[in-house]
N, C-alpha and C positions, 0 to 999 in steps of 0.2 A: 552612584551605587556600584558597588563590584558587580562584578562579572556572575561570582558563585551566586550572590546573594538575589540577583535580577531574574538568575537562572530560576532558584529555589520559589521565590513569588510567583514568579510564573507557573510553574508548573502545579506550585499549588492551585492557585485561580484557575486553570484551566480543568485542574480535575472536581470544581467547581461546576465550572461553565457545560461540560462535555456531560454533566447526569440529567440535565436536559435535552440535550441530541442523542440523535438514530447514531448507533453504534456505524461504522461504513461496511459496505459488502460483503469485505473479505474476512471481516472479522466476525458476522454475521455466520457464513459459512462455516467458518472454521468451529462454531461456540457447535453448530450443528450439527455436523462430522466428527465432531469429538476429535478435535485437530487432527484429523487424518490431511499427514502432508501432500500427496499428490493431489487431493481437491484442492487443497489450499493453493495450491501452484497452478493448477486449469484456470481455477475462479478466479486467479492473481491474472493471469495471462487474460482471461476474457474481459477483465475488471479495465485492460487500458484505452484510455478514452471513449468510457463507453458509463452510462448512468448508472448509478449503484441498483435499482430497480432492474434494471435489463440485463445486469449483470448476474443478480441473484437469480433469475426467471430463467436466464439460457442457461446453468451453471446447472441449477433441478433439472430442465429436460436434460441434457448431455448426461449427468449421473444416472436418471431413470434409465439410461440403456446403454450405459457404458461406466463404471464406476469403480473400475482399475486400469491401469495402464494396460494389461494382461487384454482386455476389451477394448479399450480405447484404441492401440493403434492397429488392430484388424480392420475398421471402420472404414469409411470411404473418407474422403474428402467432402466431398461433396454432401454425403450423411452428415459429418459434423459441423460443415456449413451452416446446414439448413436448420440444425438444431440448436445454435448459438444464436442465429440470426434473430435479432437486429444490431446483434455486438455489433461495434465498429471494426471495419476491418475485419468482417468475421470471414471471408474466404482467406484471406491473409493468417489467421491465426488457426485455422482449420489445418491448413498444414503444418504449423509450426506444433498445435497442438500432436497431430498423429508424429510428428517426427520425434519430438521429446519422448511422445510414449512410448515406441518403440526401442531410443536409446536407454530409457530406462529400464526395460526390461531385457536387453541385450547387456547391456554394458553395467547395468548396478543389478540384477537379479530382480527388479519388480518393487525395487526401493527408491524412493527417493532419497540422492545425496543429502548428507543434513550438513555439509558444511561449504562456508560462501564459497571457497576457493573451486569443489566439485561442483555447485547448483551455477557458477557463472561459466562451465564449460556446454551447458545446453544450450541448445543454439535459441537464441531468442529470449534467452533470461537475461538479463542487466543486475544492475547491484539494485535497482532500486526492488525487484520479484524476487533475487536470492535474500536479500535482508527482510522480507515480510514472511516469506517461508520459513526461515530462520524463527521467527518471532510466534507465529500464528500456528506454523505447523509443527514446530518441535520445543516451542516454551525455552529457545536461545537468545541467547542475548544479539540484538542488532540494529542496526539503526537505519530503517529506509526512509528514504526523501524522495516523496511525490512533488510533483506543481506545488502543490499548499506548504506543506514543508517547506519546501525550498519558498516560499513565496513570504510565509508569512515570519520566518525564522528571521530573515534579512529585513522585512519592515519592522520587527522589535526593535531592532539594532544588538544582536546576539550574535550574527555573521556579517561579512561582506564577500559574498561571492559572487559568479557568477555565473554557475554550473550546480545543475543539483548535486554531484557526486563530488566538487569541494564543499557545497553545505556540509555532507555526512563526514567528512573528513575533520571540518572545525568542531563541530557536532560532538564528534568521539573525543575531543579534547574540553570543551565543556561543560558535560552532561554529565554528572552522576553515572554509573553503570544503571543502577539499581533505576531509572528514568526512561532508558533506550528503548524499552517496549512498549512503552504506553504512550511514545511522544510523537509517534505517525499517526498509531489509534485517536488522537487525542485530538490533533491539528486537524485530522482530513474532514472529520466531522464540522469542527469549528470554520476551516477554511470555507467548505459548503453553505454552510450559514451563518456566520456572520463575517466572519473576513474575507469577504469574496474577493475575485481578483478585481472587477469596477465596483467601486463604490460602496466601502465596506462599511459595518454599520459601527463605524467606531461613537458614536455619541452615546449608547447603549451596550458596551462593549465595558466588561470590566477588568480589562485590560489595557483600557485607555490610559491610567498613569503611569504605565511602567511601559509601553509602548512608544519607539519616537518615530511612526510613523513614513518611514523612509518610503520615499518617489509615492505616495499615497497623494494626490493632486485633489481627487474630489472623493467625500466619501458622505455618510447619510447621519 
């Protein structure tokens, strides 16, 4: 089968598969903020390795009492700590949180940058938060690659990397534009429940014929 054509099934089947799954965190967020991008970039930021549950829960208290950059980086540290927490790394991103909001309001006017090249000069954004910003908070086109992404992209046999940021790289040469934004939304959900990273439920998976199961050893 080509390339295009594996692509095209795919994506259809998954926008299939994904009207039965929980939308993920950030997209959640974003639908409820009315894409306001600087939530979409905290909740992105609190969203890393940390349950989409706990992510959504610290992301409400933090905005009930701080819910512009303009608030947020007058805050303590140790305040935005306590109100993230049980995020992972939440004293670690406590700072990183108040340092962003500050550069944002020093340096962009109380804006967040809308384009990759200015949101990966924040300190602590990566491509993979500047490309969901992109997507989530300004309805741009972009392509971020999480774990799942990068995990389950490479078990179709669509890539062979071995870095999330060459996933997005082969990514933007085989995807449709008009696919780029719905193909994180899409995966993290699916990756969550059924293509876990042990033992994914490929028997019940309807994507199992167009999948060629790369380094998948035991699955259910």
């Amino acid at each position: 089968m080509k390339t295009t054509d594996k692509v095209d099934k795919i994506y259809q089947t998954l926008k299939d598969i994904y009207k039965t799954l929980s939308e993920p965190s950030v997209t959640k967020i974003s639908k409820e903020t009315k894409n306001d991008p600087f939530k979409v970039l905290i909740s992105c930021l609190i969203s890393l390795r940390t349950k989409d549950d706990v992510t959504i829960a610290a992301s409400k208290r933090l905005f009930s009492v701080a819910d512009s950059p303009q608030k947020l980086y007058k805050l303590e540290e140790a305040k935005i700590a306590s109100l993230i927490y049980p995020a992972g790394f939440y004293k670690k991103k406590a700072i990183t949180i108040k340092e962003i909001s500050k550069t944002i309001v020093n340096k962009y006017g109380g804006r967040v940058p809308n384009t990759l090249d200015e949101l990966l000069k924040l300190k602590g954004v990566g491509r993979k938060t500047a490309n969901l910003v992109l997507v989530e908070g300004f309805n741009k086109y972009g392509i971020c690659v999480d774990t799942h992404v990068h995990r389950i992209c490479n078990r179709l046999g669509l890539v062979k990397t071995n870095t999330p940021e060459k996933t997005e790289m082969e990514l933007r040469k085989i995807l449709p534009k008009s696919y780029w934004k719905k193909w994180n939304e899409m995966l993290v959900s699916f990756g969550q429940k059924i293509c876990t990273p042990i033992s994914p439920k490929c028997s019940t998976c309807k994507l199992y014929k167009l999948c060629d199961r790369i380094s998948v050893e035991k699955w259910r």
